[in-house]
C-alpha positions as CSV (number, residue, x, y, z in Angstrom):
1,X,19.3,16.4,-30.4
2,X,18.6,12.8,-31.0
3,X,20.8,11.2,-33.2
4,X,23.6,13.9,-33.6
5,X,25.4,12.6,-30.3
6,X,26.1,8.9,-30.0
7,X,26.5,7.3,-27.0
8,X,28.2,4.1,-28.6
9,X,31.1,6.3,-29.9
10,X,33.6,8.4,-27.4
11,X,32.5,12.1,-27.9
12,X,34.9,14.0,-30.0
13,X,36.5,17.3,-28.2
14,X,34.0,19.6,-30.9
15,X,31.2,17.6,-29.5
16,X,31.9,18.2,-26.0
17,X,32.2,21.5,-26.8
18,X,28.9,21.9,-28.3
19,X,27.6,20.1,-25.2
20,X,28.8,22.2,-23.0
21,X,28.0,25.6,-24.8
22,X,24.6,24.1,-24.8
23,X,24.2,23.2,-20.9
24,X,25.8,26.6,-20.2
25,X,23.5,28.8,-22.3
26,X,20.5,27.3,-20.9
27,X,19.1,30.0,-18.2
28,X,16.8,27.6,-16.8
29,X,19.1,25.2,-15.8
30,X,22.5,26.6,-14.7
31,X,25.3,24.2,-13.3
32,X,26.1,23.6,-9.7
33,X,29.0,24.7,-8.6
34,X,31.3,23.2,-6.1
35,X,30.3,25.6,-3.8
36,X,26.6,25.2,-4.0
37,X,26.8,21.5,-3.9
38,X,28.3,21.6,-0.6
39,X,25.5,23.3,0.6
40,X,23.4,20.3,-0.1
41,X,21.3,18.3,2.2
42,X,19.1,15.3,1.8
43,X,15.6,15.4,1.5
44,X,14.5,13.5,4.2
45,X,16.8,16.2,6.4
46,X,15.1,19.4,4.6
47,X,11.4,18.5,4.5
48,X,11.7,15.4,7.6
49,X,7.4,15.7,7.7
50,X,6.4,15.6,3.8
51,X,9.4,12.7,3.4
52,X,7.1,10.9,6.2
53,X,4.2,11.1,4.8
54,X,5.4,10.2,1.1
55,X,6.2,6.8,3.3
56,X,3.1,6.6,4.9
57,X,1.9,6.9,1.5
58,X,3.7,4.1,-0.2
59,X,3.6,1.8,2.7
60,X,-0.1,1.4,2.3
61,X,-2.7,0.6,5.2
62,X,-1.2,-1.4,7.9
63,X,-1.5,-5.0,7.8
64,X,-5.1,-6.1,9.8
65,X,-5.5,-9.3,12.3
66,X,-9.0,-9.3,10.9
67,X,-7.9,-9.0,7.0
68,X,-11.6,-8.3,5.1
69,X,-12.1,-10.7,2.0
70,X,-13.0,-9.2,-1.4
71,X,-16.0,-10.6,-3.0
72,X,-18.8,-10.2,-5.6
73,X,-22.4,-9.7,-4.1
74,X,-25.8,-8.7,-6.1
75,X,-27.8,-6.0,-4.0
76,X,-31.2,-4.6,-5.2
77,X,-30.2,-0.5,-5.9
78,X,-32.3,1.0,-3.8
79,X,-30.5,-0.7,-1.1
80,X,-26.8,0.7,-2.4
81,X,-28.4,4.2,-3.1
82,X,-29.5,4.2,0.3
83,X,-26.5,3.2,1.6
84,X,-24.4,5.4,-0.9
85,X,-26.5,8.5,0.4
86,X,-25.0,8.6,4.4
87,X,-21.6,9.5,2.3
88,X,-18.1,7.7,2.5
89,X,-17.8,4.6,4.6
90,X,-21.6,3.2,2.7
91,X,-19.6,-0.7,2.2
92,X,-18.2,-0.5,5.5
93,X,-22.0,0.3,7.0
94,X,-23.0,-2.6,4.6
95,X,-20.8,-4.9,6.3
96,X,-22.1,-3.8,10.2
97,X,-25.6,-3.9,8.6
98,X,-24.8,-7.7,8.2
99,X,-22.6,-8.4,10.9
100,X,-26.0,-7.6,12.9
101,X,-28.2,-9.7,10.9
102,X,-26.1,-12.5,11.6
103,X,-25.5,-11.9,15.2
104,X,-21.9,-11.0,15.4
């Protein structure tokens, strides 16, 4: 379809035409009618728990008082594999690990 219709020229009315057979012979994707649109209701109104959580999503993690600082560190791997092997949460159990050592 690209290229036959131009959208820096007004359609002319055998164009439309040919638009319109085409939108309505597709079985897929019939029009809404007046009627159904009324029927309508927003998202946020229809599915009020997954529109939530698509927010919680996007907002990202809440902001911390105690914001952690992103840096680069050289640890032998026998260290990190032991670390690694208690599952999830291995760089947070790195930082306690050190937070001890130190004496916080």
């Amino acid at each position: 379809m690209s290229g036959k219709f131009s959208s820096k020229r007004p359609l002319t009315d055998e164009e439309e035409a040919e638009i319109q057979a085409m939108i309505a012979s597709d079985p897929d994707n019939p029009e809404v009618t007046p009627e159904e649109l009324k029927e309508f209701r927003p998202f946020r109104e229809v599915f009020p728990d997954l529109a939530a959580s698509i927010d919680r999503k996007l907002a990202g993690r809440p902001k911390s008082d105690n914001p952690k600082q992103a840096i680069s560190i050289r640890l032998d791997q026998e260290v990190i594999d032991r670390f690694k092997a208690g599952g999830e949460g291995w760089q947070s159990r790195i930082n306690e690990a050190l937070r001890k050592a130190v004496g916080l």
